[in-house]
TORKOL-4160 file (C-alpha; in steps of 0.2 Angstrom, whole numbers, padded with zeros to 4 digits, m for minus):
118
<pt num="1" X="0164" Y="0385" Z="0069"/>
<pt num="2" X="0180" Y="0392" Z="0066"/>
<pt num="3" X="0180" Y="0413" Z="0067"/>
<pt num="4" X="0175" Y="0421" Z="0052"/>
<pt num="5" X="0187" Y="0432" Z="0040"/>
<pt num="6" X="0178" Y="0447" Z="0047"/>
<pt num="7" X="0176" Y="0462" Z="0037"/>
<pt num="8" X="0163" Y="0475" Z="0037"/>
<pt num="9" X="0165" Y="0476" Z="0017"/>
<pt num="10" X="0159" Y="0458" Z="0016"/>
<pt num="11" X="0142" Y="0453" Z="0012"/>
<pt num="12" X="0149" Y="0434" Z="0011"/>
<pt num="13" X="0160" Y="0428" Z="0025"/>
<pt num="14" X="0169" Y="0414" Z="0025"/>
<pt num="15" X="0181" Y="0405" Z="0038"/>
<pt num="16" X="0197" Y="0401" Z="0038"/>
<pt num="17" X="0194" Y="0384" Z="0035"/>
<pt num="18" X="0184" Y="0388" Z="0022"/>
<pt num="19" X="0193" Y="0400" Z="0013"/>
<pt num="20" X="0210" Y="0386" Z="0016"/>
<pt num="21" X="0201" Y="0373" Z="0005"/>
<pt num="22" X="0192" Y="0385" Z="m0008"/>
<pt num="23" X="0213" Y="0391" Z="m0010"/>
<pt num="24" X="0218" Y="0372" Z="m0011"/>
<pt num="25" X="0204" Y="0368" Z="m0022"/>
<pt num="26" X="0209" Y="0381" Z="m0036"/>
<pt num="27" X="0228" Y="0377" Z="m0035"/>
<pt num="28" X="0222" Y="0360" Z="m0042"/>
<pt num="29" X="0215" Y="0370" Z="m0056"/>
<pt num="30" X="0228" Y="0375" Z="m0058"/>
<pt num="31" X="0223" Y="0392" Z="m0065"/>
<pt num="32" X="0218" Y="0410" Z="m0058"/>
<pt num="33" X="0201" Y="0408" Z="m0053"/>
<pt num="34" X="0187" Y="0416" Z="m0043"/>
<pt num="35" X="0173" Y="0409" Z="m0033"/>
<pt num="36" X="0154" Y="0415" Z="m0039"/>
<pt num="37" X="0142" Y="0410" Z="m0026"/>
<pt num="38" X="0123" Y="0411" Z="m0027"/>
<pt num="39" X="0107" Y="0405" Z="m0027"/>
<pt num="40" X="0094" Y="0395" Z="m0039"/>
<pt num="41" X="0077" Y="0389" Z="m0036"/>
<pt num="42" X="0078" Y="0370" Z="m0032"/>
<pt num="43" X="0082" Y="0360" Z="m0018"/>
<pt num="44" X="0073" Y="0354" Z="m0001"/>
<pt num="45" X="0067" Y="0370" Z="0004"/>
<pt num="46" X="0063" Y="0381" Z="m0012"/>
<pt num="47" X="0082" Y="0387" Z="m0015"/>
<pt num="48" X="0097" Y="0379" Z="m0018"/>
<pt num="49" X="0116" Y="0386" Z="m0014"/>
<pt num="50" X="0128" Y="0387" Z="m0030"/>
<pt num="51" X="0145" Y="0388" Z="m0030"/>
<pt num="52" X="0158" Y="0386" Z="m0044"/>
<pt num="53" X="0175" Y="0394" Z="m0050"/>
<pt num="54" X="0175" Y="0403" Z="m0065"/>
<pt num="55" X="0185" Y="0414" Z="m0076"/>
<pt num="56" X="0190" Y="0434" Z="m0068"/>
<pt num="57" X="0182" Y="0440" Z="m0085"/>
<pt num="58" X="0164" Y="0433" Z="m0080"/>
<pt num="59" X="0164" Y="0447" Z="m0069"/>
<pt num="60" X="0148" Y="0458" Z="m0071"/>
<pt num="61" X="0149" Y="0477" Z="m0068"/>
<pt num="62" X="0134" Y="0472" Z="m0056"/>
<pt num="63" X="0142" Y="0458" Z="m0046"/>
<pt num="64" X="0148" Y="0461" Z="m0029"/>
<pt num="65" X="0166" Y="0457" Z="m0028"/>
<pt num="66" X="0174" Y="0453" Z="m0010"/>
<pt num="67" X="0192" Y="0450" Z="m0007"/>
<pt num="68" X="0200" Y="0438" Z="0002"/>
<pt num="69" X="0219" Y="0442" Z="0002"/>
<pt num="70" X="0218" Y="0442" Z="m0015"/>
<pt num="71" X="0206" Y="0428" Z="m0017"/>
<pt num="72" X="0190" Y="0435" Z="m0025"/>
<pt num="73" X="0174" Y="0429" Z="m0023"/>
<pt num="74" X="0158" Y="0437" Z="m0032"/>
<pt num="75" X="0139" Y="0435" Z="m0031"/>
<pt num="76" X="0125" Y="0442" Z="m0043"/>
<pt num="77" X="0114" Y="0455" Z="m0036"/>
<pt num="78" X="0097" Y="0445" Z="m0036"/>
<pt num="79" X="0106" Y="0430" Z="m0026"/>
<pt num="80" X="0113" Y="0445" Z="m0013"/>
<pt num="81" X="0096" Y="0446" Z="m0009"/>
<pt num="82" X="0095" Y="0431" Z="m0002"/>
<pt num="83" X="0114" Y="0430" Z="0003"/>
<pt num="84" X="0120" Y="0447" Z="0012"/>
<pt num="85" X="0127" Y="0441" Z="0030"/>
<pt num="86" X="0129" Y="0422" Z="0024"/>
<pt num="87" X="0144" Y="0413" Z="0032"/>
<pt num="88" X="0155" Y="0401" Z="0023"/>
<pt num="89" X="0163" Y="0388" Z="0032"/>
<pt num="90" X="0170" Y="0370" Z="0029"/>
<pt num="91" X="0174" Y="0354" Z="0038"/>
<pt num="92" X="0181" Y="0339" Z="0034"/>
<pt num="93" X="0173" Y="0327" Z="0045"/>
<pt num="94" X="0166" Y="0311" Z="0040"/>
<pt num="95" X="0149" Y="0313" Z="0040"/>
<pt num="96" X="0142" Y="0330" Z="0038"/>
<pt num="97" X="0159" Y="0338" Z="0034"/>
<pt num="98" X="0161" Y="0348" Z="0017"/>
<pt num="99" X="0155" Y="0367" Z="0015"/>
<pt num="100" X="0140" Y="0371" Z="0027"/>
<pt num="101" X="0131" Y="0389" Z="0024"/>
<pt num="102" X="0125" Y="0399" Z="0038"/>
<pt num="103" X="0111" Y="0413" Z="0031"/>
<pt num="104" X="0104" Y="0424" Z="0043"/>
<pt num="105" X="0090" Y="0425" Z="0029"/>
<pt num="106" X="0087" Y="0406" Z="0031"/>
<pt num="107" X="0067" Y="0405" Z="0036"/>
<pt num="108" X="0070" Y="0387" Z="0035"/>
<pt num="109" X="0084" Y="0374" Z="0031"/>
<pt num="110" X="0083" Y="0359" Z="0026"/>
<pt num="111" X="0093" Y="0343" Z="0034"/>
<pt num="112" X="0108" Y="0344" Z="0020"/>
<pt num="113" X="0110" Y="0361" Z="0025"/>
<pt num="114" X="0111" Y="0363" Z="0006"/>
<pt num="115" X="0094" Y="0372" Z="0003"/>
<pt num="116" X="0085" Y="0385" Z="0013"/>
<pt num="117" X="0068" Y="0397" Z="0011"/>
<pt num="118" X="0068" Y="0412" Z="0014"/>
């Protein structure tokens, strides 16, 4: 794993890699977007990992908002919960590549590494 954008302020880390192909990602979008990242019940394990670009103005006054050299990237407070210390990261191998989630509030992970319980 490639070293994390570190910052105490950040409750959701991601690495360069990843934060590289979220910015390249959005440029296809062609519009000024921020990354919401959460959780939903679902999946393998019992909780699923979201991710989706959305609109600045979604921003809730309760949202956590952490910025990546100008890049925001927000999560709810409930999904914190389950979140706080989670690493982004991303690779683009062949088989197992895309965005892979590291939460140290993982009990459990299932084989996709898109699911956990906590």
């Amino acid at each position: 794993m490639t070293q994390a954008t570190q910052s105490q302020q950040r409750g959701i880390q991601m690495t360069d890699a990843a934060l590289n192909h979220v910015l390249l990602l959005r440029e296809q979008q062609k519009t000024d977007l921020c990354l919401r990242v959460g959780v939903r019940g679902g999946g393998c394990s019992g909780m699923s990992y979201t991710m989706n670009f959305e609109d600045p103005s979604n921003i809730q006054p309760t949202d956590e908002v952490y910025d990546y050299e100008g890049f925001k990237v927000v999560c709810d407070p409930k999904s914190l919960l389950y979140l706080y210390g989670l690493v982004l990261d991303y690779s683009n191998a062949l088989i197992g590549g895309g965005f892979q989630f590291t939460n140290p509030n993982a009990a459990q992970t299932c084989g996709c590494g898109k699911s956990f319980s906590a």
